[in-house]
C-alpha positions as CSV (number, residue, x, y, z in Angstrom):
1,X,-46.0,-11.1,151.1
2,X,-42.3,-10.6,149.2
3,X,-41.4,-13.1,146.0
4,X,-38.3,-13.6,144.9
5,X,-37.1,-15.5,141.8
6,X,-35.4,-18.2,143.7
7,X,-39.0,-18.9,145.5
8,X,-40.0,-20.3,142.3
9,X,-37.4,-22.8,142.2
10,X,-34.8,-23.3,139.8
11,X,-36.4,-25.8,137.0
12,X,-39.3,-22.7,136.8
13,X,-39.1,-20.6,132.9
14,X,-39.4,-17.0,133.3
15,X,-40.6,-15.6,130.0
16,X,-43.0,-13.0,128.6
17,X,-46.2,-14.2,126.1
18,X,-48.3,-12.6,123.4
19,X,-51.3,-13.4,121.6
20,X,-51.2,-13.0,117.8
21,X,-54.5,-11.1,117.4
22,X,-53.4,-8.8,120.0
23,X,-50.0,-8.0,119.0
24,X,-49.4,-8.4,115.2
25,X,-51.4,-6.3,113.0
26,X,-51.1,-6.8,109.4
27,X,-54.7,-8.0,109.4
28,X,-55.4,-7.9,105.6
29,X,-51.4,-7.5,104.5
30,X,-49.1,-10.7,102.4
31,X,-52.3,-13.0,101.9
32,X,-53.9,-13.5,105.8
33,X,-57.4,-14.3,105.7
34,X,-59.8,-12.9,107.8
35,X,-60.4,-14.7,111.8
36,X,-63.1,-14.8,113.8
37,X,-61.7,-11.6,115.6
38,X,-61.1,-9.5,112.4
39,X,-64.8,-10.3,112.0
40,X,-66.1,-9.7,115.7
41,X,-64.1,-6.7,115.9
42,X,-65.7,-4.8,113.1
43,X,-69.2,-5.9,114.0
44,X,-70.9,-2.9,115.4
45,X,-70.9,-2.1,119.4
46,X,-69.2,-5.4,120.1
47,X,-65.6,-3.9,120.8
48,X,-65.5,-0.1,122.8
49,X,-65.1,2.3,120.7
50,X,-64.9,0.1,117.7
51,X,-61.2,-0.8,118.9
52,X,-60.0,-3.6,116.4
53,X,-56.9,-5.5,115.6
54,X,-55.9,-3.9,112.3
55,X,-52.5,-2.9,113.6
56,X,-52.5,-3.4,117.2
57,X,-48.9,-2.6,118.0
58,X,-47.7,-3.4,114.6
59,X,-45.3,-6.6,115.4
60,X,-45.9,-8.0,112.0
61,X,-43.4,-4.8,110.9
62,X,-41.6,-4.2,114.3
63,X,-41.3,-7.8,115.2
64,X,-37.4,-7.2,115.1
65,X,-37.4,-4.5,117.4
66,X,-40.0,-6.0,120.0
67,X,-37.7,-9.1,120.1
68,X,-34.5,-7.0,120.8
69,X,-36.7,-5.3,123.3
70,X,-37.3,-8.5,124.8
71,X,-33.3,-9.4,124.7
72,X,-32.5,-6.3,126.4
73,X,-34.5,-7.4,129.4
74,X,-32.7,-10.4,129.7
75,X,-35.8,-12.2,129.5
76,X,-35.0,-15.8,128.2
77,X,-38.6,-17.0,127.0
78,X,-41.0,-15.5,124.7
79,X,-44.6,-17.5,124.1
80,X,-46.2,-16.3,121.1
81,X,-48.9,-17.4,119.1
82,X,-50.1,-18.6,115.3
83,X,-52.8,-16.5,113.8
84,X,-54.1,-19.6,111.3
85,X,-56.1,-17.4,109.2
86,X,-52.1,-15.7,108.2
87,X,-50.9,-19.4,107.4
88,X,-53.8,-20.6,105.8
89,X,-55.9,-18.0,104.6
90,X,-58.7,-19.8,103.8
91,X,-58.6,-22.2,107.1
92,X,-58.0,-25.6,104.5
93,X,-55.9,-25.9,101.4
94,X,-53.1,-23.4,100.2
95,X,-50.5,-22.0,102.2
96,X,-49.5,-18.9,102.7
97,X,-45.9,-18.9,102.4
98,X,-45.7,-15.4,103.6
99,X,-46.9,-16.4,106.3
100,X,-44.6,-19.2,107.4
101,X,-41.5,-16.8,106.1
102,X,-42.9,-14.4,108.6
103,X,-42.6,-17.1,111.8
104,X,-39.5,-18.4,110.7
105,X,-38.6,-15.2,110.6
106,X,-39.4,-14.2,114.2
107,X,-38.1,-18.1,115.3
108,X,-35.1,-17.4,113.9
109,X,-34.6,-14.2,115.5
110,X,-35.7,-15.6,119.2
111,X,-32.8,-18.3,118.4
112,X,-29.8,-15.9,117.1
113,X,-30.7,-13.9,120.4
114,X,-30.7,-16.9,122.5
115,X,-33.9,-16.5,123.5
116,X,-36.1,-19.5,123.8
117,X,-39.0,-19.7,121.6
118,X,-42.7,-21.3,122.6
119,X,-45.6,-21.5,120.3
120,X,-49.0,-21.9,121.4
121,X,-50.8,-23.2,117.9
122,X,-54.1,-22.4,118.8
123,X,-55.1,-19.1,120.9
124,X,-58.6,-18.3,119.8
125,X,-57.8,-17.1,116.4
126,X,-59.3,-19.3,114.1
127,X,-59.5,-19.0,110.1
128,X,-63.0,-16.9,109.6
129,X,-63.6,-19.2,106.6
130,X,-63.8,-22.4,109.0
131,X,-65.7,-20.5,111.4
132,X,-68.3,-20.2,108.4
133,X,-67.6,-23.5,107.0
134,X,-68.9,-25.1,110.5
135,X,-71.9,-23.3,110.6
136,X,-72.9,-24.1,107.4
137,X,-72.5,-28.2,108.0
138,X,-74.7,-27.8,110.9
């Protein structure tokens, strides 16, 4: 069976989506904590070949150019997520500023390039520190 874009009706958003863990890097660079999946992916045989995050494909530094990428394609929605443990290090308490900067940062961009942008707040990324803090309340 053949789609085309006008089966999907015209209220429908085309866009393409990322996860933070996935796509930033970074993992330990301007004050982000630790998640749960810096901390799963260094545990031994959990991940194959002891793949992990660290830099993914580096959007934290090529955010610009991954955005532009995503302009060039005409593509008019991105959905990206919030890695917590980068806005608050230490899942409660003080912000990391550098953090926010770097999400205004790509918001802004998305915006200048007309590009619509959607935030999921919560993608399985949680703050390591609350991940501890709940098991030690049990």
């Amino acid at each position: 069976m053949h789609f085309s874009k006008e089966d999907f009706g015209t209220d429908f958003k085309w866009g393409v989506s990322t996860a933070a863990y996935q796509i930033e890097g970074a993992h330990d660079k301007d004050g982000k904590g630790p998640s749960i999946w810096d901390n799963f992916s260094q545990r031994k045989r959990k991940i194959t070949n002891g793949h992990n995050g660290n830099t993914a494909c580096d959007f934290y530094e090529q955010y610009s150019s991954d955005i532009a990428l995503i302009n060039e394609l005409n593509i008019p929605n991105y959905r990206f997520s919030i890695s917590w443990s980068r806005i608050l290090p230490n899942g409660t308490g003080d912000i990391n500023f550098k953090g926010i900067d770097f999400y205004n940062k790509v918001i802004d961009l998305c915006l200048e390039l007309g590009i619509e942008p959607w935030i999921t707040l919560y993608h399985w990324d949680l703050p390591e520190a609350l991940q501890k803090k709940r098991w030690l309340d049990e």
